[in-house]
PyMOL commands that place a pseudoatom at each C-alpha (Angstrom):
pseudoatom trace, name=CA, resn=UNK, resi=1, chain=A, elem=C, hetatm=0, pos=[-8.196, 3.473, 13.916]
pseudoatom trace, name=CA, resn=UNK, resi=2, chain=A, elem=C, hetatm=0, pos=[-4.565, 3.796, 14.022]
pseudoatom trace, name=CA, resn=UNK, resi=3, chain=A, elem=C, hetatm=0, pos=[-2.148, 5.338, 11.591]
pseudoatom trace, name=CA, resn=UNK, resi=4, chain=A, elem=C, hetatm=0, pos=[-0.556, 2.424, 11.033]
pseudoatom trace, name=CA, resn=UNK, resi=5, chain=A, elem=C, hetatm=0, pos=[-3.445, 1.031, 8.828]
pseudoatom trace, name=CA, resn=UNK, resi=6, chain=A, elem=C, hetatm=0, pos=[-3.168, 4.183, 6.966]
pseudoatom trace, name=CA, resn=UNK, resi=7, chain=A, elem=C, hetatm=0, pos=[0.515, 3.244, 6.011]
pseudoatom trace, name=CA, resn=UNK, resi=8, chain=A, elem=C, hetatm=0, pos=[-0.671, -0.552, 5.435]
pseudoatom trace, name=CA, resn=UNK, resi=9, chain=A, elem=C, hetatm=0, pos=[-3.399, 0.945, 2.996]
pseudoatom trace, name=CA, resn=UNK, resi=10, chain=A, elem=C, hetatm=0, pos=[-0.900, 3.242, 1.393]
pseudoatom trace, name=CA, resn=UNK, resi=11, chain=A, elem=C, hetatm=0, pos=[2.220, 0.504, 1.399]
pseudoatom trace, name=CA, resn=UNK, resi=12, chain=A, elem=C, hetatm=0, pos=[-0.119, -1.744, -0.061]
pseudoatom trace, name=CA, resn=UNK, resi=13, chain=A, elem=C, hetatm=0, pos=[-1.643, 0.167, -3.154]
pseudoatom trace, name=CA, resn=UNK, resi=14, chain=A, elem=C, hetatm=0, pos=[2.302, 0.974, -4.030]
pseudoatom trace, name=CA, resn=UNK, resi=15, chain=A, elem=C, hetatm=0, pos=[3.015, -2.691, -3.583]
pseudoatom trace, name=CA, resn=UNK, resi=16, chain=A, elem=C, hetatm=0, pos=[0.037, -3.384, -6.223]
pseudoatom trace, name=CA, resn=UNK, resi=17, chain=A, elem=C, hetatm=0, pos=[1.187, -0.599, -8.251]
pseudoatom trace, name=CA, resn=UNK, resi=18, chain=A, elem=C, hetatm=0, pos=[4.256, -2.678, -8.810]
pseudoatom trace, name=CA, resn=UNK, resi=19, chain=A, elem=C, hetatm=0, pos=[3.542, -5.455, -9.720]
pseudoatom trace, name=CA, resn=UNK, resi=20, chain=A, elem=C, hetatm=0, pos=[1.023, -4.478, -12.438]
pseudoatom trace, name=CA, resn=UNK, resi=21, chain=A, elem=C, hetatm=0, pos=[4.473, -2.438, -13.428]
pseudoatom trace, name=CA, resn=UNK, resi=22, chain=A, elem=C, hetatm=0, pos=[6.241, -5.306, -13.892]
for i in range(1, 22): cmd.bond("trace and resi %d" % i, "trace and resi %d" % (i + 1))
show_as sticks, trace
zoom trace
């Protein structure tokens, strides 16, 4: 396991996050 998939994970719960903002 890299960190990179860490980042994905992390990137893509604040890209979620977002949109249920909006």
């Amino acid at each position: 396991m890299t960190p990179d998939s860490g980042v994905r994970q992390r990137f893509r719960c604040m890209y979620w996050a977002f949109r249920v903002l909006l």
